[in-house]
C-alpha positions in Angstrom: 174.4 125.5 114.7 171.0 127.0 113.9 172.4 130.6 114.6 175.0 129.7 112.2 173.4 128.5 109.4 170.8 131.9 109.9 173.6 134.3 109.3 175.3 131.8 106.4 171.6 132.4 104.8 171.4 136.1 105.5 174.8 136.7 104.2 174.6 135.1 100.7 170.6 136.7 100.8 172.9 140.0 101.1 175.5 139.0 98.5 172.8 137.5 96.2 170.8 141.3 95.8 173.7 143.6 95.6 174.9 141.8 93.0 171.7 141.2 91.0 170.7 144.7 91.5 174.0 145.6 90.0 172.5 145.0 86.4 168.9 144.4 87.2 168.4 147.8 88.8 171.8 150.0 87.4 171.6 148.6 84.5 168.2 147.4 83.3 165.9 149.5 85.4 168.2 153.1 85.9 170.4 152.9 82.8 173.3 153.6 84.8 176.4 152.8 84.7 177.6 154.8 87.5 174.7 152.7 89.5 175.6 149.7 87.9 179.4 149.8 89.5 178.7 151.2 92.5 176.6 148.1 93.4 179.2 145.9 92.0 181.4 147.6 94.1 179.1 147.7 97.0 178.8 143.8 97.0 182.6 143.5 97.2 183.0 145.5 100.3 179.9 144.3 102.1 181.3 140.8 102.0 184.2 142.0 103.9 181.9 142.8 107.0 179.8 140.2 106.3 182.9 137.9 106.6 183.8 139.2 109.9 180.2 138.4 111.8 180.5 134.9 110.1 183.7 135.0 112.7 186.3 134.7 109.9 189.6 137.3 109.3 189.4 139.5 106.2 188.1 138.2 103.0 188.4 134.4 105.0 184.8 132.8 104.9 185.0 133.0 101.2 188.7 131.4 100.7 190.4 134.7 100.3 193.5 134.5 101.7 197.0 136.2 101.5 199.3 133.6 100.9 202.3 134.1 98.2 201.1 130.9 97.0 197.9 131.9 96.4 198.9 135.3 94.2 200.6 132.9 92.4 197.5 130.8 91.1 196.0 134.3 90.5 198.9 135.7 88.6 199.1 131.8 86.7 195.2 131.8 85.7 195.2 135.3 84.4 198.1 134.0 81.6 196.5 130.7 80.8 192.9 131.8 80.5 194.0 135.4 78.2 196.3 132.3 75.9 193.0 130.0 76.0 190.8 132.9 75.0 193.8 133.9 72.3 193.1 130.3 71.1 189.6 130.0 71.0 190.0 132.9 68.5 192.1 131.3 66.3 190.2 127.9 65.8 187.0 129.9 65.8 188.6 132.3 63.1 189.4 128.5 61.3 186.3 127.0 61.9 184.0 129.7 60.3 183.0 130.8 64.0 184.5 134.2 64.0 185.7 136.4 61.2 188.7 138.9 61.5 187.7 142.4 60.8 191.5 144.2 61.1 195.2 143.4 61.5 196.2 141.5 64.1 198.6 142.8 66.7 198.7 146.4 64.8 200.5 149.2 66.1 196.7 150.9 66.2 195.6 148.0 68.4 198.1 148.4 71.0 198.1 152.4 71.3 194.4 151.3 72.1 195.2 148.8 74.3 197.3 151.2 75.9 195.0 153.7 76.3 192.5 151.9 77.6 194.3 148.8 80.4 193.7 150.6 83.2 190.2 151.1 83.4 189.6 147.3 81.2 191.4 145.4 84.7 189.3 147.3 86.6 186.3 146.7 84.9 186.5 143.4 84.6 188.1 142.8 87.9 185.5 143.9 90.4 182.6 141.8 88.9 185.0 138.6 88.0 185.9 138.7 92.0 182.0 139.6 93.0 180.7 136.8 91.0 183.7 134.2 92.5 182.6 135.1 95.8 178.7 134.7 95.3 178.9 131.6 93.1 182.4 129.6 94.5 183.7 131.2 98.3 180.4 131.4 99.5 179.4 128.0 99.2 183.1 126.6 99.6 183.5 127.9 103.1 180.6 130.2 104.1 178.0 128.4 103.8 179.3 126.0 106.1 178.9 122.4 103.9 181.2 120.0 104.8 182.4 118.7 101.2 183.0 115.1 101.1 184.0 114.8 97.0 185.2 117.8 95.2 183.0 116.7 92.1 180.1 117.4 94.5 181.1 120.6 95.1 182.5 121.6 91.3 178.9 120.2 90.3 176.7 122.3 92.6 178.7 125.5 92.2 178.9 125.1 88.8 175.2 124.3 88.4 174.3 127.7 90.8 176.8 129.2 88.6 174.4 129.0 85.5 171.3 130.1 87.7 173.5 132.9 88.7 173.4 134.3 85.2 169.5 135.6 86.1 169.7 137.7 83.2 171.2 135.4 80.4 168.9 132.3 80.8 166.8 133.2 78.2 169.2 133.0 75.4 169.1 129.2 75.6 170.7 125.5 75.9 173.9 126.5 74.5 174.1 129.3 77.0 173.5 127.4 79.8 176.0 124.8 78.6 178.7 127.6 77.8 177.8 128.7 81.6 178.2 125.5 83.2 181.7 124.7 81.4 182.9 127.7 82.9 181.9 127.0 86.1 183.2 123.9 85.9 186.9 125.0 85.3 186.8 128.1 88.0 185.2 125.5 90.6 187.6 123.1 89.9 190.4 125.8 90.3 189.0 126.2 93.7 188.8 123.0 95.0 192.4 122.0 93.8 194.1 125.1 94.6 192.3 125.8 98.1 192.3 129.6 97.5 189.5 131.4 95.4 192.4 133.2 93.6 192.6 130.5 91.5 189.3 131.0 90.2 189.4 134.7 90.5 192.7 134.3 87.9 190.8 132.3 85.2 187.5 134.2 85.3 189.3 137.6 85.6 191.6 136.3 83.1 189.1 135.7 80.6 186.9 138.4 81.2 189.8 140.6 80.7 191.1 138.8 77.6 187.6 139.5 75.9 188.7 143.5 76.3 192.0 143.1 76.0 192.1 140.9 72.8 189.4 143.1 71.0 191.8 145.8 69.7 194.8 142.7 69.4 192.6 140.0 67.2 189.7 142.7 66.0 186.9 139.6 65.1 183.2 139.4 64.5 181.5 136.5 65.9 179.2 134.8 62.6 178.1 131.9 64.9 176.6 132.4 68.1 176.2 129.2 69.3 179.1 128.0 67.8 181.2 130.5 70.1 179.4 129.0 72.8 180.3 125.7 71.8 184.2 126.9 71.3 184.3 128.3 75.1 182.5 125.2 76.7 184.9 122.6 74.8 188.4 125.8 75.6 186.8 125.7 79.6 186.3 121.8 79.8 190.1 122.0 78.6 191.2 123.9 81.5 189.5 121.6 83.7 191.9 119.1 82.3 194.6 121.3 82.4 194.3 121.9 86.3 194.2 118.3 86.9 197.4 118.1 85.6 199.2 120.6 88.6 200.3 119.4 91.4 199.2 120.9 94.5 200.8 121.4 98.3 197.6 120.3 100.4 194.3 118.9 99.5 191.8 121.6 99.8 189.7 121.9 103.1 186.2 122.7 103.4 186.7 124.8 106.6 189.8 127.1 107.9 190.7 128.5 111.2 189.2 131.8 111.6 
């Protein structure tokens, strides 16, 4: 047991500085964005190996898995998190949060949008998937805590989720509240679905929406904290949201390996 819990805590140690050095060294330190993804990258390989001495297949000790089923909740949060991001533009745009600065939907936008998908999934795909494992696999099935009550687990991770965000926590409550929200909804996508897909979907989802919607719904952003507000109250919706779909099994803390 104490063996185990030593390699848990040198894996996420592992994770934990790959990651950060990602922007705190590529980006802060060298000013490089080649730096900057190769880290990124890095951090998402590493946990393959690192997965393996924890004596689970493939991506398995962070709830990785290659179901159908699971794809599914992937494919399913990328849609519903790009239309939630789609609407918190549109009620910020009404609310005074946001201001359109172009058309919307303009045969410009799209020849952008075009131009540019490839690169914009990848982008936003390897640190989406980096950060799910770090701040939701790890401590879902690595880490080795037996989860009694999913709200104990959607708490915490949402909680480390904020602390994850080294680099952001000076911008404030509003931050941290925006932060939490949305580790709120990708925990709880977790726990109910069993797979990290499912909070790989909605992060990736709307970390790709940003991208994707820029040359789609061109807006400014008038009210900082007012957007922050708009994403907590769109993320505490999902939560909602994934309450409401059924699942085939109730999540377990541990699988065979």
């Amino acid at each position: 047991m104490t063996q185990r819990v030593a390699r848990a805590g040198i894996v996420f140690a592992l994770l934990f500085v790959l990651y950060q050095s990602a922007e705190g060294v590529g980006g802060r330190l060298l000013h490089s964005e080649m730096v900057q993804s190769t880290l990124m990258v890095a951090c998402v390989v590493v946990a393959w190996p690192l997965s393996r001495w924890l004596g689970y297949r493939g991506y398995g000790a962070y709830a990785l898995d290659r179901a159908p089923l699971s794809f599914a909740w992937l494919g399913g949060g990328l849609v519903v998190a790009c239309a939630a991001k789609a609407l918190a533009i549109g009620v910020g745009e009404k609310l005074g949060v946001y201001a359109a600065t172009g058309a919307s939907f303009s045969t410009a936008g799209f020849a952008t949008l075009g131009a540019g998908l490839p690169m914009m999934l990848l982008s936003t795909f390897v640190p989406s998937i980096a950060e799910d494992i770090l701040a939701r696999g790890f401590w879902y099935r690595a880490a080795g805590i037996r989860w009694r009550r999913g709200l104990a687990f959607v708490a915490f991770s949402a909680g480390y989720f904020v602390l994850n965000h080294i680099y952001r926590l000076e911008r404030g409550p509003s931050e941290w509240l925006m932060i939490f929200c949305m580790g709120l909804a990708y925990a709880t996508a977790l726990w109910r679905a069993g797979t990290l897909w499912a909070a790989v979907g909605l992060h990736w989802g709307w970390n790709l929406a940003n991208d994707v919607l820029d040359p789609l719904l061109p807006a400014d952003t008038l009210d900082a904290h007012g957007s922050n507000l708009l994403t907590s109250a769109v993320h505490l919706l999902l939560v909602v949201l994934l309450f409401g779909v059924p699942v085939s099994r109730r999540p377990a803390a541990t699988d065979a390996r």
